[in-house]
Structures are given as C-alpha cells and as structure tokens.
PyMOL Python script that loads the backbone (N, CA, C, O; Angstrom):
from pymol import cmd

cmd.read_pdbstr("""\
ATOM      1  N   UNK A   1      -4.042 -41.504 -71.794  1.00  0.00           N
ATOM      2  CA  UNK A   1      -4.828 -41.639 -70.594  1.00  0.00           C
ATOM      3  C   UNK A   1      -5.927 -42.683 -70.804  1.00  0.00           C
ATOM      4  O   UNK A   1      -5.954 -43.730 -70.157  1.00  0.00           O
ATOM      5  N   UNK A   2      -6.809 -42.365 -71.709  1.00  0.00           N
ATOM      6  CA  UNK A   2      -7.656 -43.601 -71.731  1.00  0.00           C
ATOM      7  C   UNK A   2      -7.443 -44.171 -73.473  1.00  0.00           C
ATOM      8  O   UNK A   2      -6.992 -43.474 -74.382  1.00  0.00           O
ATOM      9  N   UNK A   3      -7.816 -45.323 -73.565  1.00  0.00           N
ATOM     10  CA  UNK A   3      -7.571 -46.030 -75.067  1.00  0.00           C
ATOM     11  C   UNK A   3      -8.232 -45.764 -76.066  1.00  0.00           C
ATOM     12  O   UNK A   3      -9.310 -45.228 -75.807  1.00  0.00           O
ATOM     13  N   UNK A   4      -8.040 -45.907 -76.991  1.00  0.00           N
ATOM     14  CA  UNK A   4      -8.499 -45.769 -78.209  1.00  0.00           C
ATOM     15  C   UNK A   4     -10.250 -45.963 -78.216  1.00  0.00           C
ATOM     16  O   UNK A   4     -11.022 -45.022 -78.398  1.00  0.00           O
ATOM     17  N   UNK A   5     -10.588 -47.102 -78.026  1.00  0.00           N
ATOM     18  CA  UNK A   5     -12.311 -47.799 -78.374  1.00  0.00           C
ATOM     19  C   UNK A   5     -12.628 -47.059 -76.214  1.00  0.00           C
ATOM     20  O   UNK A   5     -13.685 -47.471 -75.736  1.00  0.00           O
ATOM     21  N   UNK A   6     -12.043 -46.440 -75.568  1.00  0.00           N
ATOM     22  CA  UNK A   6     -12.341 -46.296 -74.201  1.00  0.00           C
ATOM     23  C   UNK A   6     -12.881 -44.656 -74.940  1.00  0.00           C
ATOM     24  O   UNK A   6     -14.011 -44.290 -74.616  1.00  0.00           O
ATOM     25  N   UNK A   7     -12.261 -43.954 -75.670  1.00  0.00           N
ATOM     26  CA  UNK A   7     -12.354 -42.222 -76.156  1.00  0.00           C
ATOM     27  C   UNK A   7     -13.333 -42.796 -77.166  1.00  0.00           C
ATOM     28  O   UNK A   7     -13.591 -41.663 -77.571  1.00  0.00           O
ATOM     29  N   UNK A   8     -14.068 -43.530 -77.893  1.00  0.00           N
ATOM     30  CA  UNK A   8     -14.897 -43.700 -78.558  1.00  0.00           C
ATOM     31  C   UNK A   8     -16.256 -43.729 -78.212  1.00  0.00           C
ATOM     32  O   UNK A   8     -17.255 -43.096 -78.554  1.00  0.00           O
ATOM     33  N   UNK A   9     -15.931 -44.932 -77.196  1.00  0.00           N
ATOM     34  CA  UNK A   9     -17.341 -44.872 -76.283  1.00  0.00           C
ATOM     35  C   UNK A   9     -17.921 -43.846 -75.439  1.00  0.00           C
ATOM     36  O   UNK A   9     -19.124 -43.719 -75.213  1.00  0.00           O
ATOM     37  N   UNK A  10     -16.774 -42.961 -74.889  1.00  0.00           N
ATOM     38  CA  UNK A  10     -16.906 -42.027 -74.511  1.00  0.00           C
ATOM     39  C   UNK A  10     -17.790 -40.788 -75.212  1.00  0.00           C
ATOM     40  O   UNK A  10     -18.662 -40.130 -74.645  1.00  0.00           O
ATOM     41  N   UNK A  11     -17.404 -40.669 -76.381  1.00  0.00           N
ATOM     42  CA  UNK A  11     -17.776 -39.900 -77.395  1.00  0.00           C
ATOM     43  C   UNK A  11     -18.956 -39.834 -77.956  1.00  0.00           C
ATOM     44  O   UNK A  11     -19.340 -38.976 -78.750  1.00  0.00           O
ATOM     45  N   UNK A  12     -19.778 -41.115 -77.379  1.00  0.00           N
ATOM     46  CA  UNK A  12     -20.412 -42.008 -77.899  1.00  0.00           C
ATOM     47  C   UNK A  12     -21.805 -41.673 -76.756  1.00  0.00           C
ATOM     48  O   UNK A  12     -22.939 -41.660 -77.233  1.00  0.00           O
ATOM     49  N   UNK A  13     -21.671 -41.505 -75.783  1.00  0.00           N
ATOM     50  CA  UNK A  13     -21.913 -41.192 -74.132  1.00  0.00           C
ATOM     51  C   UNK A  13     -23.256 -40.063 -74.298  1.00  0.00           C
ATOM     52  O   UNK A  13     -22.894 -39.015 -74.832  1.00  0.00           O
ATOM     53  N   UNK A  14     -24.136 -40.091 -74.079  1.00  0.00           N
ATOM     54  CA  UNK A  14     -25.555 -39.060 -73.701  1.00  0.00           C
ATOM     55  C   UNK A  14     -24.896 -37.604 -73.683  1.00  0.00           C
ATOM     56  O   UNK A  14     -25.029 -36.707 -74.516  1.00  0.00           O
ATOM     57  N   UNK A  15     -23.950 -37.623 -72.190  1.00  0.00           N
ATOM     58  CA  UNK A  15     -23.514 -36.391 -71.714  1.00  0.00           C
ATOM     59  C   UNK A  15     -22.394 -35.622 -72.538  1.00  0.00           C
ATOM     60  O   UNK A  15     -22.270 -34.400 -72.617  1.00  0.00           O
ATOM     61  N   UNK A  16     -21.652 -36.539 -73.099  1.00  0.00           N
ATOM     62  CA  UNK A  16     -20.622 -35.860 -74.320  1.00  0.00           C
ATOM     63  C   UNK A  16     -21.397 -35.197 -75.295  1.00  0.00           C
ATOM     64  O   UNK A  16     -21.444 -33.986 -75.508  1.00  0.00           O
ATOM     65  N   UNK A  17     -22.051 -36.184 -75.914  1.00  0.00           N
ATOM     66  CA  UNK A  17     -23.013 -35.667 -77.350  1.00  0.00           C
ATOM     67  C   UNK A  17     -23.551 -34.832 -77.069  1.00  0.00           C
ATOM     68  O   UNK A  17     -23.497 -34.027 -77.999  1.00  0.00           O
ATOM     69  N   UNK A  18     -24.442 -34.240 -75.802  1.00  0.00           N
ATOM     70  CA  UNK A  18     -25.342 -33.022 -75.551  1.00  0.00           C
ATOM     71  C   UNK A  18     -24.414 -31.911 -75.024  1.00  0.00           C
ATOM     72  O   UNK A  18     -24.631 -30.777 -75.451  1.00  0.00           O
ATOM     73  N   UNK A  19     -23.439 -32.088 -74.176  1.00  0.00           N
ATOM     74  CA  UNK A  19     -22.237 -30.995 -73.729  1.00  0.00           C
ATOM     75  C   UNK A  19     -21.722 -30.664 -75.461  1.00  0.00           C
ATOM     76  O   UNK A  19     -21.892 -29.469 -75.703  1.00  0.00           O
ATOM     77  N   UNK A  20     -21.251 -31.303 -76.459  1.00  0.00           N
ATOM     78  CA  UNK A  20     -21.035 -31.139 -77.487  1.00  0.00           C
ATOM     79  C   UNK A  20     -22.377 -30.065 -78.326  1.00  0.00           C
ATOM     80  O   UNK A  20     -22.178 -28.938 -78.781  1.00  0.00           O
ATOM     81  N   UNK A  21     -23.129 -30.495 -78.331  1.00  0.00           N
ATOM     82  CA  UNK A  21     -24.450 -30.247 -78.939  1.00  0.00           C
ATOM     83  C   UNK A  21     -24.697 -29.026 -78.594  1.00  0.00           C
ATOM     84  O   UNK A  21     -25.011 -28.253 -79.499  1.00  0.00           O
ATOM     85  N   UNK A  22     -24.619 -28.471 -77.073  1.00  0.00           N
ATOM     86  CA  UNK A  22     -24.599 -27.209 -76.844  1.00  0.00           C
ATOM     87  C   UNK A  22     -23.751 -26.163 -77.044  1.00  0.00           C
ATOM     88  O   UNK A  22     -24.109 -25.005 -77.260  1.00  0.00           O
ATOM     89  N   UNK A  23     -22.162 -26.722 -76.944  1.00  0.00           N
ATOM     90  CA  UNK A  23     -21.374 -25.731 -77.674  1.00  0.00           C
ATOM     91  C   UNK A  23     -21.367 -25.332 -78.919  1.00  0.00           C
ATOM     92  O   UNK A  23     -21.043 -24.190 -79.244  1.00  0.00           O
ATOM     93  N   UNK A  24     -21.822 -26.487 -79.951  1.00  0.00           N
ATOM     94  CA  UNK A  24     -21.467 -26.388 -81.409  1.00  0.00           C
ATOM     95  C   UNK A  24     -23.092 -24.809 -81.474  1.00  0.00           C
ATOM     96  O   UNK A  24     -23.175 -23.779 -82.144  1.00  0.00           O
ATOM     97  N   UNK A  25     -24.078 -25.469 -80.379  1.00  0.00           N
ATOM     98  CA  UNK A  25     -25.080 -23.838 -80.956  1.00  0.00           C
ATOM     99  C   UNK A  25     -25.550 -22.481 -80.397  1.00  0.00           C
ATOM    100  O   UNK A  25     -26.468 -21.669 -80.517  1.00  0.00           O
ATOM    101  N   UNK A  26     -24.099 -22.746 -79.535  1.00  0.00           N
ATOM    102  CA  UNK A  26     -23.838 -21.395 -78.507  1.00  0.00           C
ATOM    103  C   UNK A  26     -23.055 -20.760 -79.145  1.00  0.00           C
ATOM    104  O   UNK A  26     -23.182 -19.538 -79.067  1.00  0.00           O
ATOM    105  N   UNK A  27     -21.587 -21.488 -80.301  1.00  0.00           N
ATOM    106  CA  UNK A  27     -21.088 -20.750 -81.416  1.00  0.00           C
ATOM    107  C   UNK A  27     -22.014 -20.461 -82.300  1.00  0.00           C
ATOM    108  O   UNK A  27     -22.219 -19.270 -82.534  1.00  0.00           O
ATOM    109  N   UNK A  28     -22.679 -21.339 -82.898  1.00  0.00           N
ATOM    110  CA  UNK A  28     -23.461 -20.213 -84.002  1.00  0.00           C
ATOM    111  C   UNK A  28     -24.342 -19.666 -83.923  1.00  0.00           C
ATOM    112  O   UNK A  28     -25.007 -19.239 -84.867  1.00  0.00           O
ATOM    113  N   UNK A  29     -24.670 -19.488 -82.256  1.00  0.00           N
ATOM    114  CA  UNK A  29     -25.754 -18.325 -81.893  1.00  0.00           C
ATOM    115  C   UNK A  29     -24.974 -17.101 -81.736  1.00  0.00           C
ATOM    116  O   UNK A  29     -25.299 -15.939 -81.978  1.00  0.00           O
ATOM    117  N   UNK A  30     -23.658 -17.680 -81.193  1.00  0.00           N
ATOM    118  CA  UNK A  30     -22.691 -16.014 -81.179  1.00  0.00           C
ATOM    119  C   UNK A  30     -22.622 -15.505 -82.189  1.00  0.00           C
ATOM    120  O   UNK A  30     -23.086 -14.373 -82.333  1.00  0.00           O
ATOM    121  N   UNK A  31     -21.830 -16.390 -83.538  1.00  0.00           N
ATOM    122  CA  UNK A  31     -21.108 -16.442 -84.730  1.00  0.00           C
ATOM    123  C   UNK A  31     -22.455 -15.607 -85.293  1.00  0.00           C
ATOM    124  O   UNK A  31     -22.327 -14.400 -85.494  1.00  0.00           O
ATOM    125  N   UNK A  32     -23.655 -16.212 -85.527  1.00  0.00           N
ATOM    126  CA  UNK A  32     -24.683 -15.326 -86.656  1.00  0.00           C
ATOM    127  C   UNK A  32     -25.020 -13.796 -85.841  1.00  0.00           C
ATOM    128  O   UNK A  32     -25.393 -12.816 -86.485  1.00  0.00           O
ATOM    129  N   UNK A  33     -24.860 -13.769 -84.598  1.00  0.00           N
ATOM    130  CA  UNK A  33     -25.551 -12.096 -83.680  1.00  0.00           C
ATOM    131  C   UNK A  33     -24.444 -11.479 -84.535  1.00  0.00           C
ATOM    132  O   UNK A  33     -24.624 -10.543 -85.315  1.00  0.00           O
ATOM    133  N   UNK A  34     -23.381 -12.044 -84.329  1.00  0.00           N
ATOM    134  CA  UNK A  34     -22.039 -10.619 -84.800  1.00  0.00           C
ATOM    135  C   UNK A  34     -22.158 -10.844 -85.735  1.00  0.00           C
ATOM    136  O   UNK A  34     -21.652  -9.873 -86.298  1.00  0.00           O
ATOM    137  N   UNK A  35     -22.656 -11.793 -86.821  1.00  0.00           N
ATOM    138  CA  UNK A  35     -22.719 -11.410 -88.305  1.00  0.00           C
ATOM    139  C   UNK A  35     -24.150 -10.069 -88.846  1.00  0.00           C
ATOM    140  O   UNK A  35     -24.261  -9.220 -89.731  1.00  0.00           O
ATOM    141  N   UNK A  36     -24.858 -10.492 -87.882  1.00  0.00           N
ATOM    142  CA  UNK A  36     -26.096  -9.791 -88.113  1.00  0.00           C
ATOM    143  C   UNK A  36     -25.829  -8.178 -87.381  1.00  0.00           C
ATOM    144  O   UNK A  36     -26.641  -7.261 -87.505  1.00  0.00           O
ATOM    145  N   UNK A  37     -24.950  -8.103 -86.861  1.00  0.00           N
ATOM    146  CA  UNK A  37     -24.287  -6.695 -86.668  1.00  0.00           C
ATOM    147  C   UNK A  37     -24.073  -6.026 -87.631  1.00  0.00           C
ATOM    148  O   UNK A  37     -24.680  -4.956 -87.614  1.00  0.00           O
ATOM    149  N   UNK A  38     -23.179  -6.278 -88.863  1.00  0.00           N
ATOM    150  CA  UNK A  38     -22.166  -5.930 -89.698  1.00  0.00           C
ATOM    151  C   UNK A  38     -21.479  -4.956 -89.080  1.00  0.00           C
ATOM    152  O   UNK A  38     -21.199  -4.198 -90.008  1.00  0.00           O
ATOM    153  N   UNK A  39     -21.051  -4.520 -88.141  1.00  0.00           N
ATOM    154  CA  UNK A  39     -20.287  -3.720 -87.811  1.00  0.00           C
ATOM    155  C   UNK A  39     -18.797  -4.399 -88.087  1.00  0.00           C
ATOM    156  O   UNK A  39     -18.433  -5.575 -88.084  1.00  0.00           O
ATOM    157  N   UNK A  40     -17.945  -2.891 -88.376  1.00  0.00           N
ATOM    158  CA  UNK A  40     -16.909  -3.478 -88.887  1.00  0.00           C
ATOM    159  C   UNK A  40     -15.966  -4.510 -87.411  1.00  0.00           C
ATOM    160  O   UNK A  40     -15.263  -5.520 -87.369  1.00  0.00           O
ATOM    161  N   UNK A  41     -16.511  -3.493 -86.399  1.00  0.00           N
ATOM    162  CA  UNK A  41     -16.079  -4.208 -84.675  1.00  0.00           C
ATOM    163  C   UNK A  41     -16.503  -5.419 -84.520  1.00  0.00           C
ATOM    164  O   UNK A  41     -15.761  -6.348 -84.202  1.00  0.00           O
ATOM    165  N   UNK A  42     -17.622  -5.516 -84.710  1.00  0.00           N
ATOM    166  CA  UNK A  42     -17.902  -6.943 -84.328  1.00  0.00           C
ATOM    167  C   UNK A  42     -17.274  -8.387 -85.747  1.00  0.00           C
ATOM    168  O   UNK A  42     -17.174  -9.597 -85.546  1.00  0.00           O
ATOM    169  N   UNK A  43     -16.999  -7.677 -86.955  1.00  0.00           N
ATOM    170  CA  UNK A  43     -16.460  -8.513 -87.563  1.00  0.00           C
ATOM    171  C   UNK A  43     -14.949  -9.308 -86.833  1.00  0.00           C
ATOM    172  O   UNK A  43     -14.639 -10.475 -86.593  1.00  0.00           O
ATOM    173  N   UNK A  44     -14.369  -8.153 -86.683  1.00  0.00           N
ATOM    174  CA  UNK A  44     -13.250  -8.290 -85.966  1.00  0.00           C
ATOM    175  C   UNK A  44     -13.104  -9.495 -84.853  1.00  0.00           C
ATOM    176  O   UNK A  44     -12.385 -10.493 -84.879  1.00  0.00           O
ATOM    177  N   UNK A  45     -14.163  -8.984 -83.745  1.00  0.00           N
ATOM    178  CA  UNK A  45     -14.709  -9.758 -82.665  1.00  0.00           C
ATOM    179  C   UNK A  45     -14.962 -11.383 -83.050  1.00  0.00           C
ATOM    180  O   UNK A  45     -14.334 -12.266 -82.467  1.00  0.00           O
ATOM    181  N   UNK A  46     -16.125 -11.721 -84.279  1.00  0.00           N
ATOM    182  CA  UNK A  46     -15.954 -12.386 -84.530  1.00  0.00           C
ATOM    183  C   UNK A  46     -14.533 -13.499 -85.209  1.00  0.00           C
ATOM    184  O   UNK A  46     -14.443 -14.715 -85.041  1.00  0.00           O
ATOM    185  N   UNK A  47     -13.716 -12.740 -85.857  1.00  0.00           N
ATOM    186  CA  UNK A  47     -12.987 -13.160 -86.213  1.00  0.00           C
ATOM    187  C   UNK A  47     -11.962 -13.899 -85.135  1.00  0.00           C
ATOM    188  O   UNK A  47     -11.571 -15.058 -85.274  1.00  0.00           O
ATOM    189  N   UNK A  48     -11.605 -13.045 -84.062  1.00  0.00           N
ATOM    190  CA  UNK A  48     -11.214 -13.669 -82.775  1.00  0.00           C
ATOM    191  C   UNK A  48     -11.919 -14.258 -82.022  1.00  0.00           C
ATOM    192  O   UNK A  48     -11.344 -14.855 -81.112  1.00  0.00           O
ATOM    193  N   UNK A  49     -13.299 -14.326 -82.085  1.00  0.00           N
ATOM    194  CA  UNK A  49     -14.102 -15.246 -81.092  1.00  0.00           C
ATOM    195  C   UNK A  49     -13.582 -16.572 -82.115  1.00  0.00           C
ATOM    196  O   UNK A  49     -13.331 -17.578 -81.450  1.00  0.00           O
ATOM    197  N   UNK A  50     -13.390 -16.727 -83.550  1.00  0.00           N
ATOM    198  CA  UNK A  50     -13.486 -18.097 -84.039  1.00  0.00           C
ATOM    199  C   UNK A  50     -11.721 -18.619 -83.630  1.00  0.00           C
ATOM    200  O   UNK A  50     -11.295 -19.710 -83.250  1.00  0.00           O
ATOM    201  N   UNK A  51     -11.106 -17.488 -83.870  1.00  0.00           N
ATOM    202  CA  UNK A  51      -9.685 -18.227 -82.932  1.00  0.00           C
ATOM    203  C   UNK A  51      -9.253 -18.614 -81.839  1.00  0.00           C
ATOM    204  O   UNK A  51      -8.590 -19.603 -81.529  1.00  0.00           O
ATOM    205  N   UNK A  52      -9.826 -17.449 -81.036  1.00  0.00           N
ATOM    206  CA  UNK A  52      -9.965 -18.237 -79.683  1.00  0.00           C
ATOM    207  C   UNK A  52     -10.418 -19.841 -79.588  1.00  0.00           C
ATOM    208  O   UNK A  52      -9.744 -20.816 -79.257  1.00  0.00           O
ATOM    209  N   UNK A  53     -11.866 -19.744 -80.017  1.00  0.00           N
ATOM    210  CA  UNK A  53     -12.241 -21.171 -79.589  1.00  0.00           C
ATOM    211  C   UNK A  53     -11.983 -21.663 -80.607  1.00  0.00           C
ATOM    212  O   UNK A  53     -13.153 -22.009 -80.771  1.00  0.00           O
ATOM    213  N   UNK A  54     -11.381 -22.121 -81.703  1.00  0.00           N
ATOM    214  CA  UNK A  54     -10.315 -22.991 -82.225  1.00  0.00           C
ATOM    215  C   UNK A  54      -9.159 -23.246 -81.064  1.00  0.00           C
ATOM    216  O   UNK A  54      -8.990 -24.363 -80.576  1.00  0.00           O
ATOM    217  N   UNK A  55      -8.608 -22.425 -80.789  1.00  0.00           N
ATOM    218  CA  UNK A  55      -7.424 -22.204 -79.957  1.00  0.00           C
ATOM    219  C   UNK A  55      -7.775 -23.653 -78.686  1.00  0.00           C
ATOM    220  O   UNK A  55      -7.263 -24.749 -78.460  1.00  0.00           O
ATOM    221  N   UNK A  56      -8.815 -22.924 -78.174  1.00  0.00           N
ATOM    222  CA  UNK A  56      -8.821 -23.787 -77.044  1.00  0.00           C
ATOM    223  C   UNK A  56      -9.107 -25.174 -77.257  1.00  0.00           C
ATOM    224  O   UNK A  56      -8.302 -25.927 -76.709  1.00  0.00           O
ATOM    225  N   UNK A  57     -10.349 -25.908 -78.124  1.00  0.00           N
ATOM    226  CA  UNK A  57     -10.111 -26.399 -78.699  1.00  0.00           C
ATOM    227  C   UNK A  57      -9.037 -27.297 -78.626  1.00  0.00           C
ATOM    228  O   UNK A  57      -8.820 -28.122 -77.738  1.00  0.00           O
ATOM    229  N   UNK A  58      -8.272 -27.025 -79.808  1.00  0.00           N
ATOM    230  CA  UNK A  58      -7.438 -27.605 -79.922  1.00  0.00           C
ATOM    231  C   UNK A  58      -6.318 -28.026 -78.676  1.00  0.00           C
ATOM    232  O   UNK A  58      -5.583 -29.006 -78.797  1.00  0.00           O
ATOM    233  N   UNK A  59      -6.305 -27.211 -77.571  1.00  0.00           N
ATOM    234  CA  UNK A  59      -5.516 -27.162 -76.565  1.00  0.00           C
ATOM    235  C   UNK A  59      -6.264 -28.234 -75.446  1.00  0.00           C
ATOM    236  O   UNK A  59      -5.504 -29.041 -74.912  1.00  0.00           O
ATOM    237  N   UNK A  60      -7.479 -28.273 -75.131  1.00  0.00           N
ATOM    238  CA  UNK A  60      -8.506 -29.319 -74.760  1.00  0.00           C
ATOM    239  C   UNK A  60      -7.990 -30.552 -75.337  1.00  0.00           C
ATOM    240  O   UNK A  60      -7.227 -31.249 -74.667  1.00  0.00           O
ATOM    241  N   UNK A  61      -8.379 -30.936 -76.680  1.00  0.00           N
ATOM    242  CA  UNK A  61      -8.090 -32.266 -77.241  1.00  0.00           C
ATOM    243  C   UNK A  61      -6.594 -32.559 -77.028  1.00  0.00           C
ATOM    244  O   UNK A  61      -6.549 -33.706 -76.580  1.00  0.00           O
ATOM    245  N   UNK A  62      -4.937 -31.900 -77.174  1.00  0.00           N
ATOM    246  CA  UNK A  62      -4.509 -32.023 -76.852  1.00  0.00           C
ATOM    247  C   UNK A  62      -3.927 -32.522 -75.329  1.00  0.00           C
ATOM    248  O   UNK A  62      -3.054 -33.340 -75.039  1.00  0.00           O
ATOM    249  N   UNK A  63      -4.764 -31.700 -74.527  1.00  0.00           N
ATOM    250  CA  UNK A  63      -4.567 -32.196 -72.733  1.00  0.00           C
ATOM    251  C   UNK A  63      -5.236 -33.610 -72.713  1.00  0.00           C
ATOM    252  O   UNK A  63      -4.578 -34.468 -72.125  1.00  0.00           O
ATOM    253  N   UNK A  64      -6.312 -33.965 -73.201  1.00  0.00           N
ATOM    254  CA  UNK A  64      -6.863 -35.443 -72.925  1.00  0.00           C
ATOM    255  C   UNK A  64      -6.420 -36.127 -73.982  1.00  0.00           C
ATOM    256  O   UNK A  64      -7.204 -36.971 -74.416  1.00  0.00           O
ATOM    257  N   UNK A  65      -5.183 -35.987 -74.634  1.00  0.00           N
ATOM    258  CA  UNK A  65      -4.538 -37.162 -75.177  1.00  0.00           C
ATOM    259  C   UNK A  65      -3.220 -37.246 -74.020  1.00  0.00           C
ATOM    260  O   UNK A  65      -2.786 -38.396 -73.959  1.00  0.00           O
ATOM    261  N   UNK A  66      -2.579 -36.377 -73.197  1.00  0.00           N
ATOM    262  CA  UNK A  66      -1.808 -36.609 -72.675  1.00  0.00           C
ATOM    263  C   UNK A  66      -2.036 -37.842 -71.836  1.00  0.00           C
ATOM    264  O   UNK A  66      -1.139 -38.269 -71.109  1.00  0.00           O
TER     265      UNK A  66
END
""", "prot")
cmd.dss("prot")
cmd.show_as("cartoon", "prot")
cmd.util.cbc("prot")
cmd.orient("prot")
C-alpha cells in the first residue's frame, strides 16, 4: 500500500510516535498492576493480556503491509 521510505516517514510522524508512545505505557501500566497483584488469576490474565496484544499486533502490521 504505501512504500518503503513512504512507512518510514510515516513512522517518523508526531502522531505515530505519540499514538505509539501511549500504547507502549498503557501496557506497562496494565502489565506492572497485574504483576503487583500476584494473584495466581491475574498472572494468568496477564499472560493472555501479553498474547492478545502480541496477537493483534502482529495482525495490524500485517493488514498495512497488504
């Protein structure tokens, strides 16, 4: 869809870097609450909150290479 140095600049972009910036510390605001649980549930939880959003992730970057 778009080129190589077009997904760079992009990447590169105010609104990417801060949309980025906020997810990367909305996970490890989730990721450390359920660590600071220790419950054995929320380990769990966590463990699927990190697959999920791997999951999607990866399913995201995939759709905008199509």
């Amino acid at each position: 869809m778009f080129s190589h140095h077009a997904r760079i600049e992009m990447s590169q972009s105010y609104p990417v870097r801060s949309l980025a910036r906020f997810l990367i510390r909305f996970y490890k605001t989730a990721e450390h609450k359920l660590e600071q649980s220790g419950a054995p549930s929320a380990r769990r939880a966590h463990s699927r909150f990190t697959a999920l959003f791997k999951e999607e992730y990866q399913k995201a970057l995939k759709s905008k290479d199509k």
